[in-house]
Biopython code that builds the backbone (N, CA, C, O; Angstrom):
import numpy as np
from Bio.PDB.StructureBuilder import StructureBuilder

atoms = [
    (1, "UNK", "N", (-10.914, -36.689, -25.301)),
    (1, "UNK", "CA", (-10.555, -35.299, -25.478)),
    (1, "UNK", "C", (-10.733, -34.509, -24.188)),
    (1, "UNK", "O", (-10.028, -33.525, -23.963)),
    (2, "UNK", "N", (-11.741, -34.963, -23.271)),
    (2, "UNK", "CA", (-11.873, -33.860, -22.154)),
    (2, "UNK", "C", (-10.662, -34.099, -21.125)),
    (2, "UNK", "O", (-10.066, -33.210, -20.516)),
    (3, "UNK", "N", (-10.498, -35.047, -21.077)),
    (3, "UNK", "CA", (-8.714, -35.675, -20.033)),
    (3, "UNK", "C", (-7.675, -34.792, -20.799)),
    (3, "UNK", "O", (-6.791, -34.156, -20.227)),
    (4, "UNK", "N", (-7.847, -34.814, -21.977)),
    (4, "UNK", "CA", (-6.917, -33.794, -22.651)),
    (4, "UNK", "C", (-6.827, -32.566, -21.981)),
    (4, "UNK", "O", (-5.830, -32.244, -21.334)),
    (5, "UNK", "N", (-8.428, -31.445, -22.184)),
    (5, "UNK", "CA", (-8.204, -30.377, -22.122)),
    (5, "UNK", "C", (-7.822, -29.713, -20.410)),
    (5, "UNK", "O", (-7.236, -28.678, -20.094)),
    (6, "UNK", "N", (-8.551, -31.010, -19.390)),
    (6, "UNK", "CA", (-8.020, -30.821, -18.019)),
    (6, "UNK", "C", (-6.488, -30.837, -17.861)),
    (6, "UNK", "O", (-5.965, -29.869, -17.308)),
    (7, "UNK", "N", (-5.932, -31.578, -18.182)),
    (7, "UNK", "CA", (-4.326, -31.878, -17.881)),
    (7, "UNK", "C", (-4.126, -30.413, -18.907)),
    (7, "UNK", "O", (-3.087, -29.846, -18.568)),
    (8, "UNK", "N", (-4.541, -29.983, -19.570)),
    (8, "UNK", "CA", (-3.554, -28.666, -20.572)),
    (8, "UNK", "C", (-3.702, -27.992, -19.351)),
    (8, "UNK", "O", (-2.777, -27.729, -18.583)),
    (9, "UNK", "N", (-5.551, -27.563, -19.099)),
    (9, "UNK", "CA", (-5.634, -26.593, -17.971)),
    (9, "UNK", "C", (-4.673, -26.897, -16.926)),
    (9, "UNK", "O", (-3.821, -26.022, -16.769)),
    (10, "UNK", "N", (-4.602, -27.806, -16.252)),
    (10, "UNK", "CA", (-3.960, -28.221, -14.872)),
    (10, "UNK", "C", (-2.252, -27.803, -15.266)),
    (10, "UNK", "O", (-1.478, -27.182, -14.537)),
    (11, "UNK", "N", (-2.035, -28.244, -16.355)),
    (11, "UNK", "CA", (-0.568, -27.292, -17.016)),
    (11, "UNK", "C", (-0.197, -26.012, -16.872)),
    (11, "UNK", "O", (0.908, -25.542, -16.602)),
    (12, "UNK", "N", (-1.557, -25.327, -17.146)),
    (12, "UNK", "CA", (-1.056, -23.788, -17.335)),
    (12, "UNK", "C", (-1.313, -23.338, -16.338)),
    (12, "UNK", "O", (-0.962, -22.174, -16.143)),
    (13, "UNK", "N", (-2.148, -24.183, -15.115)),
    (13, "UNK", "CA", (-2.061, -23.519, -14.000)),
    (13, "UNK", "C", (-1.141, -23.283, -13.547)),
    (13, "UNK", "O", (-0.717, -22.218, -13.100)),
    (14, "UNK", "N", (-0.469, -24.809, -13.640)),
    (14, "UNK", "CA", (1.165, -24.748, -12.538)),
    (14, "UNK", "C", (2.073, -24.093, -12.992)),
    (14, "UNK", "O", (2.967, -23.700, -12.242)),
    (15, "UNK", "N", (2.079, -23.793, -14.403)),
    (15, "UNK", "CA", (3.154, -22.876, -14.431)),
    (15, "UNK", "C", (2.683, -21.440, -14.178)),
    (15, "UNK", "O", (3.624, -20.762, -13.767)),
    (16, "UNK", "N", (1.649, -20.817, -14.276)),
    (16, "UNK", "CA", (1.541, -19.780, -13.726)),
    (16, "UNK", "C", (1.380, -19.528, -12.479)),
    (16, "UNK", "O", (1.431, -18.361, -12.091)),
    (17, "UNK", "N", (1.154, -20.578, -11.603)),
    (17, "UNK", "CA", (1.171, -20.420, -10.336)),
    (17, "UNK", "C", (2.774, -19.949, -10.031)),
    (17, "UNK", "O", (3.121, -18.909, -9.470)),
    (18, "UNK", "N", (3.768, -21.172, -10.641)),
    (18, "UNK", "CA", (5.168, -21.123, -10.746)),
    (18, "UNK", "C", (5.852, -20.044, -10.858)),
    (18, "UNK", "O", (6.920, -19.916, -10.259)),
    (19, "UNK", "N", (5.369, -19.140, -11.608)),
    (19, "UNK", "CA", (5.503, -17.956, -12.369)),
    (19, "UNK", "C", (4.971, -17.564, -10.882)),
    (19, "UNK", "O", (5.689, -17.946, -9.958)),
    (20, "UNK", "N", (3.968, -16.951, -10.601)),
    (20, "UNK", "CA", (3.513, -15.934, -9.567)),
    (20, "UNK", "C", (4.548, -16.370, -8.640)),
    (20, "UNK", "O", (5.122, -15.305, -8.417)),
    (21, "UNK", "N", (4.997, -17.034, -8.132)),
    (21, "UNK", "CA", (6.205, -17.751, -6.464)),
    (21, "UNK", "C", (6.834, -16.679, -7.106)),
    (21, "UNK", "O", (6.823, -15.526, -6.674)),
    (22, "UNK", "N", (7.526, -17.146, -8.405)),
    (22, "UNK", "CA", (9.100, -16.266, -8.254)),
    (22, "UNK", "C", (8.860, -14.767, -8.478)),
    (22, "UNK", "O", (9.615, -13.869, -8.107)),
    (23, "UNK", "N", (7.869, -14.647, -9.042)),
    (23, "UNK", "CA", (7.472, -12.965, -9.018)),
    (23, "UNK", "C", (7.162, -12.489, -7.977)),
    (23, "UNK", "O", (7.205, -11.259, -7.963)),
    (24, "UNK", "N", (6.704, -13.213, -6.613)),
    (24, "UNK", "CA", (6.370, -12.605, -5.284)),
    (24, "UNK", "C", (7.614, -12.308, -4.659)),
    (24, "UNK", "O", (7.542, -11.526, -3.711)),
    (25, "UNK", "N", (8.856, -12.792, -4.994)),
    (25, "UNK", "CA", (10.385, -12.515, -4.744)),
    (25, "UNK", "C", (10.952, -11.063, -5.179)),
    (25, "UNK", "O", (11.647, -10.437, -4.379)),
    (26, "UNK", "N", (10.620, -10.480, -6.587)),
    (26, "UNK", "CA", (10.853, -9.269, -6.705)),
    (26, "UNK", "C", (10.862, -8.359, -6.116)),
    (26, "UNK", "O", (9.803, -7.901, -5.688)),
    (27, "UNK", "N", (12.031, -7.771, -5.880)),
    (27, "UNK", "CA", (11.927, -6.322, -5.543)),
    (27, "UNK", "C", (10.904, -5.615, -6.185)),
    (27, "UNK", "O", (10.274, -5.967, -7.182)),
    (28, "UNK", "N", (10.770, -4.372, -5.392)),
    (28, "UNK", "CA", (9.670, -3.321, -5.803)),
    (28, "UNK", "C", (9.601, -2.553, -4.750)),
    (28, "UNK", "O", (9.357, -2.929, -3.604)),
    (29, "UNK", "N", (9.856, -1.238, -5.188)),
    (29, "UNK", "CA", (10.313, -0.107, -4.724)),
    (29, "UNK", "C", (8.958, 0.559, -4.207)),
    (29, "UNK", "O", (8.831, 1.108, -3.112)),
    (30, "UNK", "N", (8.012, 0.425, -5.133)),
    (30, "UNK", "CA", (6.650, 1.086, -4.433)),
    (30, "UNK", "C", (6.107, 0.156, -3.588)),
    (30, "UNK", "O", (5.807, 0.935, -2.684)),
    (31, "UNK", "N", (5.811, -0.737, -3.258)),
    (31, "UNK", "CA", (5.723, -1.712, -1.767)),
    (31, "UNK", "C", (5.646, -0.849, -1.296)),
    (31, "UNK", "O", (6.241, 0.184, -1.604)),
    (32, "UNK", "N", (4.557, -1.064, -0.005)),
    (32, "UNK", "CA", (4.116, -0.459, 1.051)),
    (32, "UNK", "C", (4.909, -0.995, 2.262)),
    (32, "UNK", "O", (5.745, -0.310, 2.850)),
    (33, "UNK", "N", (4.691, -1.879, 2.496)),
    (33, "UNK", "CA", (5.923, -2.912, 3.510)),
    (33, "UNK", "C", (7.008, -3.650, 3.334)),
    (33, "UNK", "O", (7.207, -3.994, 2.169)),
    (34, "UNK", "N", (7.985, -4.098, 4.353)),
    (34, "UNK", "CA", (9.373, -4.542, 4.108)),
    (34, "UNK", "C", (8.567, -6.178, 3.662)),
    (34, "UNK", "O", (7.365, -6.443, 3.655)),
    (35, "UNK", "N", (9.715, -7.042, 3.332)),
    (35, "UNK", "CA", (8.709, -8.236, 3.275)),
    (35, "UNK", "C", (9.481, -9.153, 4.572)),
    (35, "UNK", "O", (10.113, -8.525, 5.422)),
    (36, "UNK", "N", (9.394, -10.463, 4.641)),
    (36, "UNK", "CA", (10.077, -10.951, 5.789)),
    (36, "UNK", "C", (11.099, -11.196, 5.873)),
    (36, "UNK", "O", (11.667, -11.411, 6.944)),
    (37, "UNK", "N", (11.934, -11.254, 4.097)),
    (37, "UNK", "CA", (13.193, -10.571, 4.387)),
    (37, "UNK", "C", (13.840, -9.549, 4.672)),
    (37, "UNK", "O", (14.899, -9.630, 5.293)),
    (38, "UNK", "N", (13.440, -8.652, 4.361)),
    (38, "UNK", "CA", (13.683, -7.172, 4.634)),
    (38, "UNK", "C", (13.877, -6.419, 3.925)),
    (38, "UNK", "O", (14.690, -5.537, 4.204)),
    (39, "UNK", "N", (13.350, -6.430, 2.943)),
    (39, "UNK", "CA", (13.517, -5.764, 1.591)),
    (39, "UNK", "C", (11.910, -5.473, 0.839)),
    (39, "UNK", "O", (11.055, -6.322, 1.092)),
    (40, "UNK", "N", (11.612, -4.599, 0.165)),
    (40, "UNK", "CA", (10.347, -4.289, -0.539)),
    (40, "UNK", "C", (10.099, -4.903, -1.098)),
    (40, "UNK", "O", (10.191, -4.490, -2.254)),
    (41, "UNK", "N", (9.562, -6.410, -0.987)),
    (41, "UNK", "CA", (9.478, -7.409, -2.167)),
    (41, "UNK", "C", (7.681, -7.162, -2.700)),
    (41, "UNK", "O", (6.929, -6.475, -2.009)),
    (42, "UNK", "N", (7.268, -7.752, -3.836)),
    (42, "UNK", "CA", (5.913, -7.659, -4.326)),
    (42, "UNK", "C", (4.777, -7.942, -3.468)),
    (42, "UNK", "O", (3.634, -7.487, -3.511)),
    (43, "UNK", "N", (5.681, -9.368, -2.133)),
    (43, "UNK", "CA", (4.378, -9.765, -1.713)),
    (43, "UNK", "C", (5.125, -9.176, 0.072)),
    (43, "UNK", "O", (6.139, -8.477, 0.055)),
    (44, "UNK", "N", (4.783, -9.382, 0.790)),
    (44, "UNK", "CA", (4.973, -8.869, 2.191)),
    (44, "UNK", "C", (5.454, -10.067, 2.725)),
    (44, "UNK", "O", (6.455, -10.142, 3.438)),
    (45, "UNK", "N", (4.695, -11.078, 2.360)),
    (45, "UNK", "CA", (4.608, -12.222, 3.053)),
    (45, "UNK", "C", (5.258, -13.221, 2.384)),
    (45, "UNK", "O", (4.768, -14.350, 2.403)),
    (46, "UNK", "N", (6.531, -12.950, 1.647)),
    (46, "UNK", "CA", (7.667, -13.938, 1.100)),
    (46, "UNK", "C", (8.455, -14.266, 2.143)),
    (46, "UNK", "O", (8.531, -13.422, 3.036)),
    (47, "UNK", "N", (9.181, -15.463, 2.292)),
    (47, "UNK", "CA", (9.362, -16.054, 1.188)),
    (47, "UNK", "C", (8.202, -17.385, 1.836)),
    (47, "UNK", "O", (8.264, -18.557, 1.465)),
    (48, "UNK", "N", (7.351, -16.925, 2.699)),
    (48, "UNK", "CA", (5.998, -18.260, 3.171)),
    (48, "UNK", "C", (5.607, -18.389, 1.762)),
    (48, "UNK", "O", (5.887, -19.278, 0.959)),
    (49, "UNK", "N", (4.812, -17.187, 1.602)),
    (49, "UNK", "CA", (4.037, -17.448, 0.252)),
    (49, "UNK", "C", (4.787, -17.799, -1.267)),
    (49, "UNK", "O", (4.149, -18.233, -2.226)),
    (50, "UNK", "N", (6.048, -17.564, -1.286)),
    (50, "UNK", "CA", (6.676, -18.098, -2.590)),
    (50, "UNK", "C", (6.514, -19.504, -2.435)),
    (50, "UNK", "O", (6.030, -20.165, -3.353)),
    (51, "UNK", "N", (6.902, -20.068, -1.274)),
    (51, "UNK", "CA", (6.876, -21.246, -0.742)),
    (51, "UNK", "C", (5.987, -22.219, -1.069)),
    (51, "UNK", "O", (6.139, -23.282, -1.671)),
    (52, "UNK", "N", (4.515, -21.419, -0.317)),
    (52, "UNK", "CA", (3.252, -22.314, -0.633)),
    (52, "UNK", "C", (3.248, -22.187, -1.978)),
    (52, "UNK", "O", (3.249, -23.192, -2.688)),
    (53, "UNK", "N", (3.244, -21.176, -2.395)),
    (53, "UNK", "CA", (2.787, -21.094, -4.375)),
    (53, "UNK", "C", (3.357, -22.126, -5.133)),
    (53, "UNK", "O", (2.786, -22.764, -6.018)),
    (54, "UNK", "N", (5.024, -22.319, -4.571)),
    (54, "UNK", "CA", (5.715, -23.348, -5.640)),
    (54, "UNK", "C", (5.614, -24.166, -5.059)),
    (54, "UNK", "O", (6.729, -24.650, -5.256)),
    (55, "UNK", "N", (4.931, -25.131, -4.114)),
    (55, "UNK", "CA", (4.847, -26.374, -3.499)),
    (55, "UNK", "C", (3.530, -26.745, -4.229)),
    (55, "UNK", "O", (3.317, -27.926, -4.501)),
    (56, "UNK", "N", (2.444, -25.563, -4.629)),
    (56, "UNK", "CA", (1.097, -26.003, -5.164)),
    (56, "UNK", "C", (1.554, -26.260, -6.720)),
    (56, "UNK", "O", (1.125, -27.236, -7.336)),
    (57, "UNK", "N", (2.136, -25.650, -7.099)),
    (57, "UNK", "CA", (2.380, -25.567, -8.617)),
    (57, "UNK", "C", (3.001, -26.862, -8.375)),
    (57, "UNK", "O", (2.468, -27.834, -8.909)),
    (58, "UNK", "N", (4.229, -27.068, -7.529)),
    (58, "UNK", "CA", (4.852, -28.541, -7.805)),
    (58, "UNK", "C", (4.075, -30.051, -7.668)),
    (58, "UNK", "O", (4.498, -31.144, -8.046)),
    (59, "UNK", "N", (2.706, -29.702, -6.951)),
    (59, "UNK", "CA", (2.347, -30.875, -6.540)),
    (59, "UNK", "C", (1.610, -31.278, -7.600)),
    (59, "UNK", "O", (1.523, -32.429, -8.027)),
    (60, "UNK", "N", (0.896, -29.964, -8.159)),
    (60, "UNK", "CA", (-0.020, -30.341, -9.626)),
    (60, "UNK", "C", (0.338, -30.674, -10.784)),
    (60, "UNK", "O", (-0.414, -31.037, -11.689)),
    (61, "UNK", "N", (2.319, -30.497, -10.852)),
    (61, "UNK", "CA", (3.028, -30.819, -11.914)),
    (61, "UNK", "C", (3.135, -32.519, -11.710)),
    (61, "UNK", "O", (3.043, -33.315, -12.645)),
    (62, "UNK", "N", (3.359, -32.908, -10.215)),
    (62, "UNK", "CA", (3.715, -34.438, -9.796)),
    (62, "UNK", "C", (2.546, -35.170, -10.218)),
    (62, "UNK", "O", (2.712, -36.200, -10.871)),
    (63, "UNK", "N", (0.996, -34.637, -9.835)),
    (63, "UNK", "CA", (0.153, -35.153, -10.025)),
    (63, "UNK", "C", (-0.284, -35.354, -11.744)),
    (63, "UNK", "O", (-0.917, -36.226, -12.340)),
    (64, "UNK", "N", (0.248, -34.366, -12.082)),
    (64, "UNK", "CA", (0.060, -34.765, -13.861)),
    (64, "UNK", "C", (1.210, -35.933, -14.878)),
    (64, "UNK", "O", (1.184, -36.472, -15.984)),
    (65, "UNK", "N", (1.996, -35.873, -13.863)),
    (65, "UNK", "CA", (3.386, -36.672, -14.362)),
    (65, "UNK", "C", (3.127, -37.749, -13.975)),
    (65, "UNK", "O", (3.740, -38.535, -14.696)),
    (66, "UNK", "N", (2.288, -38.530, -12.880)),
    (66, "UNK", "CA", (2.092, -39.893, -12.183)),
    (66, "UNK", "C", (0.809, -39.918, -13.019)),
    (66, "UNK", "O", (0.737, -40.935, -13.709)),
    (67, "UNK", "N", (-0.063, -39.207, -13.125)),
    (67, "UNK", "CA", (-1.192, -39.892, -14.065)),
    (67, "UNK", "C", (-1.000, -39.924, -15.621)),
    (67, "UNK", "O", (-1.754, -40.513, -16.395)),
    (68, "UNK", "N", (0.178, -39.168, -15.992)),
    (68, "UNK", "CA", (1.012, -39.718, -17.402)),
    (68, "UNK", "C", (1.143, -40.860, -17.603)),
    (68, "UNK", "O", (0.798, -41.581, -18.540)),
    (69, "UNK", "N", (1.870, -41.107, -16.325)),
    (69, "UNK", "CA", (2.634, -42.688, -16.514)),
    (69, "UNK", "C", (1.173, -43.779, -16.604)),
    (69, "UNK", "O", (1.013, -44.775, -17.310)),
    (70, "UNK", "N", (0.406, -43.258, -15.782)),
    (70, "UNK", "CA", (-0.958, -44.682, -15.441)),
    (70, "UNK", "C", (-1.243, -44.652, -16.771)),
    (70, "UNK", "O", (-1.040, -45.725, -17.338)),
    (71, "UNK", "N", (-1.863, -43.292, -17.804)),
    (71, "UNK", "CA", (-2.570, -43.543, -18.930)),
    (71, "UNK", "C", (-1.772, -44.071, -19.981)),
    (71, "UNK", "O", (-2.325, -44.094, -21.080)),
    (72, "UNK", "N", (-0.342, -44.598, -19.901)),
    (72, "UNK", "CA", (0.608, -44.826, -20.905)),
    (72, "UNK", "C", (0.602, -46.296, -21.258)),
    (72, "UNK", "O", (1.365, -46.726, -22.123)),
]
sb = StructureBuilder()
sb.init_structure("model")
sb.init_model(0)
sb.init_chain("A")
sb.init_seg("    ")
for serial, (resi, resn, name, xyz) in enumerate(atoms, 1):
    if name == "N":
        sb.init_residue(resn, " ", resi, " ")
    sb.init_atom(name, np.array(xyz, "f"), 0.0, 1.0, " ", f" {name:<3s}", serial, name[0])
structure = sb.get_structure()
């Protein structure tokens, strides 16, 4: 049961990590700074940080999908 409840956790991380990338893409008008595209996005520092966010979320999705396969 505890391999269980890690892999749920390690689940809902990545998708909320997943979730935060593409939300750091949003426009948003109250932004204080342009972001590095040039537009008021949520985070300043898009699209690096969408980047890193969905590369972490993706790696923890790979890592749960390859230790699927071992425990099968």
């Amino acid at each position: 049961m505890e391999k269980d409840a890690k892999r749920t956790v390690l689940r809902v991380v990545s998708v909320v990590l997943a979730i935060l990338g593409v939300m750091t893409m949003l426009p948003c008008s109250r932004a204080q700074d342009f972001s590095m595209c040039g537009y008021k996005a949520l985070c300043p520092f898009m699209p690096i940080s969408t980047i890193l966010i969905i590369y972490v979320a993706a790696t923890i999705h790979r890592y749960l999908e390859n230790t699927g396969r071992r425990m099968s």
